[in-house]
C-alpha positions in Angstrom: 0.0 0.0 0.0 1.1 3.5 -0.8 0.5 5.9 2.2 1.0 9.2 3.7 0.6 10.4 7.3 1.1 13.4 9.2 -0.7 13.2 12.5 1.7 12.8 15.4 -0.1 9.4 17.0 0.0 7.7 14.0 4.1 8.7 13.1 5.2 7.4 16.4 2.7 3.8 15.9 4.0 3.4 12.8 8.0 4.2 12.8 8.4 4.8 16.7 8.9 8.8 16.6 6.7 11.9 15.6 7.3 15.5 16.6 4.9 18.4 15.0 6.3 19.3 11.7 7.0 16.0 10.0 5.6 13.3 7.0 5.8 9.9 6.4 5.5 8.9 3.2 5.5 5.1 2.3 5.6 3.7 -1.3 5.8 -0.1 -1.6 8.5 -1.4 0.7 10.5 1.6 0.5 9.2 4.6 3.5 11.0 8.1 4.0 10.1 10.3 7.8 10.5 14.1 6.0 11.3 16.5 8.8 13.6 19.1 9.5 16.6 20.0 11.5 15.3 21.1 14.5 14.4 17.1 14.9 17.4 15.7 13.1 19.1 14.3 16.0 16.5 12.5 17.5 14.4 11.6 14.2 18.1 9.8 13.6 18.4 8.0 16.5 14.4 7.0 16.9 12.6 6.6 13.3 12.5 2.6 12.4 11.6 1.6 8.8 12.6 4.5 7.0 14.9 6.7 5.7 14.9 10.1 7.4 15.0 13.4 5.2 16.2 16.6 6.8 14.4 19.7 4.6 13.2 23.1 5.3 9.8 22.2 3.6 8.7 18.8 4.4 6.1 19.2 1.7 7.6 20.1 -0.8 10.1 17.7 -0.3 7.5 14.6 0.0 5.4 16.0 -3.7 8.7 16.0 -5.4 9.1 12.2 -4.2 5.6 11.6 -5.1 6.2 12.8 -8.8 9.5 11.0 -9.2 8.0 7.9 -8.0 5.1 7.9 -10.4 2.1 6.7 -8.3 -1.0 6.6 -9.6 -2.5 5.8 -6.5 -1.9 6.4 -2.5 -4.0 6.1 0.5 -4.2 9.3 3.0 -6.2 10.2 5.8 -7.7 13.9 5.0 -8.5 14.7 9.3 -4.9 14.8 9.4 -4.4 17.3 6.5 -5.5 21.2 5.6 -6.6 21.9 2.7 -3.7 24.4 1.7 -1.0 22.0 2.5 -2.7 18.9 0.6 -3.1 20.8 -2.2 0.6 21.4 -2.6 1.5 17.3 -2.4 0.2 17.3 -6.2 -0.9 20.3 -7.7 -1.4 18.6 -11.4 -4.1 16.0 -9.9 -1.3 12.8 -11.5 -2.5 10.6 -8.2 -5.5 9.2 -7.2 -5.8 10.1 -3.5 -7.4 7.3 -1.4 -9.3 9.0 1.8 -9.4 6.7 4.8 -10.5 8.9 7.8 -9.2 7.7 10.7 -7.4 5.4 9.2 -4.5 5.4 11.9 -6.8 4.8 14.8 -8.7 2.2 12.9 -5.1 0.6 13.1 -4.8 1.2 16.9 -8.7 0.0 17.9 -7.2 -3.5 19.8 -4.5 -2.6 21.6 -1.8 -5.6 22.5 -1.3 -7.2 25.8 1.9 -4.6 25.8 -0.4 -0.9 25.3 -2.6 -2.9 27.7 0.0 -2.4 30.3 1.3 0.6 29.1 -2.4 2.2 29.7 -2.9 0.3 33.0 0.5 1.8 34.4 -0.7 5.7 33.0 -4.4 4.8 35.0 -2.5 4.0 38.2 -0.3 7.0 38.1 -3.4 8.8 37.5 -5.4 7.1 40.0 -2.4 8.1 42.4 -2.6 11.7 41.4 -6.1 11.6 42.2 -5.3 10.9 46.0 -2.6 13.4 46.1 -4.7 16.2 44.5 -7.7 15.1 47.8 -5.1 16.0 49.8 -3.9 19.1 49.1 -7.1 20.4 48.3 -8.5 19.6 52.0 -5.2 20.9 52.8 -5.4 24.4 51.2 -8.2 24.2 48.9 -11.0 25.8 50.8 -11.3 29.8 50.0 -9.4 29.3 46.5 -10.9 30.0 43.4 -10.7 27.3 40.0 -8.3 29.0 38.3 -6.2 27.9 41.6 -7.1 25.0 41.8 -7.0 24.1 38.5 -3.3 25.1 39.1 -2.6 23.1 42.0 -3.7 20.1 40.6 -2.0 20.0 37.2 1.1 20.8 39.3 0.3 17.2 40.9 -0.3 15.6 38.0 2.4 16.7 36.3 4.8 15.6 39.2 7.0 18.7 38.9 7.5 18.4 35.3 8.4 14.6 35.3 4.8 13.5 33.5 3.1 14.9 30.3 -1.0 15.3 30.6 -3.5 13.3 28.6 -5.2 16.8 28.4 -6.0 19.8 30.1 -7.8 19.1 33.4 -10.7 19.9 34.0 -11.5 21.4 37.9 -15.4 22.4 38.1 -17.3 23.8 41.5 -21.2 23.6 42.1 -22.9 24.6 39.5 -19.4 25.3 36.6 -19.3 21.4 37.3 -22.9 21.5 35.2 -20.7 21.9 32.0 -19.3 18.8 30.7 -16.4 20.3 29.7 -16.2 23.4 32.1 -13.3 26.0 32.0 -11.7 27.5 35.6 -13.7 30.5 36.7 -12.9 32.4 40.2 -16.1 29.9 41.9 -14.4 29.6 45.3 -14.6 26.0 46.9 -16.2 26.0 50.0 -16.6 23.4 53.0 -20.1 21.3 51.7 -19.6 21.7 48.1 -19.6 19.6 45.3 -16.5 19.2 43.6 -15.8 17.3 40.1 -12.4 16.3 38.8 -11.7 15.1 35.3 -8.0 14.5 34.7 -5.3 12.2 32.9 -1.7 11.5 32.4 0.6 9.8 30.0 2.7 7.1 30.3 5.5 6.2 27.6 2.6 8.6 25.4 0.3 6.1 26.5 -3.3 7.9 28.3 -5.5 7.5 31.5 -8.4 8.9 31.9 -10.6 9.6 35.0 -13.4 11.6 36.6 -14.6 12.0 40.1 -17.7 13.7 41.8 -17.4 14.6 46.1 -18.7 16.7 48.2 -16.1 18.5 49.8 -15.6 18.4 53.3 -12.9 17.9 55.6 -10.3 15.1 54.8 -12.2 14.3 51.9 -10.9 11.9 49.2 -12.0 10.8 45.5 -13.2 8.0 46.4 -16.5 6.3 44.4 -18.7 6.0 47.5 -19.9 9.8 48.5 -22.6 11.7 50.5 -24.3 14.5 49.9 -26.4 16.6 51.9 -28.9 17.3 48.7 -31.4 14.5 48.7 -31.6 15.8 45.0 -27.7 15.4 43.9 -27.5 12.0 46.2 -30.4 10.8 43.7 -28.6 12.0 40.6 -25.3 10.8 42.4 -26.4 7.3 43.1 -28.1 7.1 39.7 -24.7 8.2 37.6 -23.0 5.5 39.6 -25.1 3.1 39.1 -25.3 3.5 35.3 -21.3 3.6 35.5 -21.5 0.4 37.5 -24.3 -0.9 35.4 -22.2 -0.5 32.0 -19.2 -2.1 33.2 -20.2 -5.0 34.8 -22.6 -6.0 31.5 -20.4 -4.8 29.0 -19.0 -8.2 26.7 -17.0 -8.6 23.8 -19.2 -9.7 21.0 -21.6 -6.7 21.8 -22.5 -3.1 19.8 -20.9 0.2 21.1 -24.3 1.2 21.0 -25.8 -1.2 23.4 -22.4 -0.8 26.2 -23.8 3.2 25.8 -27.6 2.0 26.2 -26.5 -0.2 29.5 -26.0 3.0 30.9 -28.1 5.1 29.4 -31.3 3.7 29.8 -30.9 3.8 34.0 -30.5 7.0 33.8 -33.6 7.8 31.5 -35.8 5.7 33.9 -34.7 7.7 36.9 -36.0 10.5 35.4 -32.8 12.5 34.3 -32.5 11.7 30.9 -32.4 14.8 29.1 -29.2 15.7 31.7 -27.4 13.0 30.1 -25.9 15.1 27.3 -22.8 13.0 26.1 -22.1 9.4 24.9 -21.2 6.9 27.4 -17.6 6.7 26.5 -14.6 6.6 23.7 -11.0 5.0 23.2 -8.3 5.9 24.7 -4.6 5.3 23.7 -2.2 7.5 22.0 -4.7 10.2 22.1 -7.2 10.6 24.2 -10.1 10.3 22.1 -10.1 7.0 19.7 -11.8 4.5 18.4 -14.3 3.0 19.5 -16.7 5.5 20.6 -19.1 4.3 22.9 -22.6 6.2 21.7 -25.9 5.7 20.6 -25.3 5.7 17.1 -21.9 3.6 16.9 -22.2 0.2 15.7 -18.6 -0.7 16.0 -18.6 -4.3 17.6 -16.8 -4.4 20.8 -14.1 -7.0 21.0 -11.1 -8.2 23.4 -8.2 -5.5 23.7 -10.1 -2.1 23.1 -10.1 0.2 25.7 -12.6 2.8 26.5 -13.8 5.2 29.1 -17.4 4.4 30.7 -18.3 8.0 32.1 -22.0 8.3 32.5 -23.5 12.2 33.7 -26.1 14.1 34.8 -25.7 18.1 34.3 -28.6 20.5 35.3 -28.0 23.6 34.4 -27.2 26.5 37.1 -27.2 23.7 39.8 -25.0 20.8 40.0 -23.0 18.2 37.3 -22.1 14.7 38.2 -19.7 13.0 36.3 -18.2 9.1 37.1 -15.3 7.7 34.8 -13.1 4.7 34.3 -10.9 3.0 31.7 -11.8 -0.3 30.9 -9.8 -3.3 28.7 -12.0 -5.5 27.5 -10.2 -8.8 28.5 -11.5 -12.6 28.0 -15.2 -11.1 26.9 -15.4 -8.4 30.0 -14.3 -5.2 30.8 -11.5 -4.3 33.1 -11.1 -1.2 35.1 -7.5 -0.1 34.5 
């Protein structure tokens, strides 16, 4: 097969390196990794399976290839391209261009026993985090703002520098934790309230992924088992984990995305809360953050032994509270696996 990529996941599962301004182009058996010098050391040393071209324009470089090679025909993924700079690999229209989106993750949807391991060791260094982050927010959490805390925990997760994040964390108060995807505001944390936590870290590039839901009190930890004082959020509480719970334990290899998402998504529709549940029940995890399979009401991708996926059910009412409850799960002989 003749193929071209440029999106850094798939450069380092293919040839064992990627940095942001590079191309892999491969044309029968032969391959070249077009980058330039800023990444010629390491490109060097790291690339396997091809030769490694040090240019100024890495584009240029890989449509004069193209021409001298004389393909008619190669295989690209167009999500990983802009318009501007695919229009420049062959100006004349001489190839036909093959679009596979996502072709790369399509590649990476069963992870081996060894990106098993490597995503089980990022989810306990995660997990780890977690307990850290409880700490030092009962410690000196109280009376600061998001945009602090926000600050204090990616400190933590980052280990002083030593770890890289799956993505940016996300640190949500009362009623900010009502977006799914909230952004640090100066909400203070007080003694009583609710407190959501959605955060990851990489290991050898591998992801974890993981969300909690507490109320905030003294000594309080991210544990799965909480209490509220709101008879309302202890119902939406207890129904999110069950759902979470629900999914996992039923999920099997064999089955539908879309009936893993249902598992959970039906609980929550029969407690009454499900027009709050505003997000599918999960995606892939690896490389990046978000792969394949996506766990939603519409995916028909059947679920088999050595994908890995998030099950994160939620309830978010808006202006008063959001619950959120996430793990990553392998699925191993037929089940899922919390990581």
């Amino acid at each position: 097969m003749n193929l071209i990529l440029r999106d850094e996941s798939a450069l380092y599962y293919t040839c064992g390196y990627s940095c942001d301004n590079a191309i892999l182009l491969r044309l029968g058996r032969d391959a070249w990794f077009f980058t330039d010098g800023r990444y010629a050391i390491e490109a060097k040393a790291q690339v396997r399976g091809a030769e490694v071209v040090i240019v100024p324009d890495i584009v240029a470089s890989a449509a004069r290839r193209l021409k001298k090679s004389g393909v008619k025909r190669c295989t690209y993924d167009p999500k990983e391209w802009d318009c501007h700079r695919f229009g420049r690999l062959d100006p004349r229209n001489k190839i036909r261009w093959v679009a596979k989106p996502d072709y790369s993750h399509k590649q990476r949807i069963i992870k081996s026993p060894e990106e098993i391991e490597l995503l089980r060791k990022a989810s306990r260094q995660g997990a780890n985090a977690f307990e850290k982050i409880a700490k030092a927010f009962s410690r000196e959490g109280f009376g600061r703002d998001e945009r602090a805390l926000h600050f204090l925990a990616e400190r933590i997760l980052r280990k002083e520098g030593k770890r890289a994040l799956s993505f940016d964390p996300i640190v949500a108060v009362g009623p900010n934790a009502a977006k799914p995807h909230a952004q640090p505001t100066d909400r203070t944390l007080h003694k009583g309230d609710l407190l959501l936590l959605d955060a990851g870290v990489k290991y050898r590039r591998y992801c974890s992924d993981r969300t909690r839901t507490v109320r905030a009190v003294r000594s309080f930890d991210f544990g799965i088992e909480q209490r509220f004082k709101s008879r309302k959020i202890q119902r939406a509480y207890d129904t999110v984990l069950k759902a979470h719970d629900r999914a996992i334990a039923k999920a099997r290899s064999g089955m539908k995305a879309r009936e893993i998402d249902a598992l959970a998504r039906e609980l929550i529709e029969k407690a009454g809360f499900g027009e709050y549940f505003v997000h599918s029940t999960g995606h892939g995890v690896g490389l990046d953050i978000h792969e394949m399979p996506y766990i939603s009401t519409r995916s028909k991708t059947r679920i088999e032994d050595g994908m890995v996926f998030t099950v994160e059910p939620g309830i978010y009412i808006p202006g008063e509270f959001g619950i959120r409850i996430e793990d990553t799960v392998a699925m191993i002989r037929g089940r899922a696996e919390v990581l």
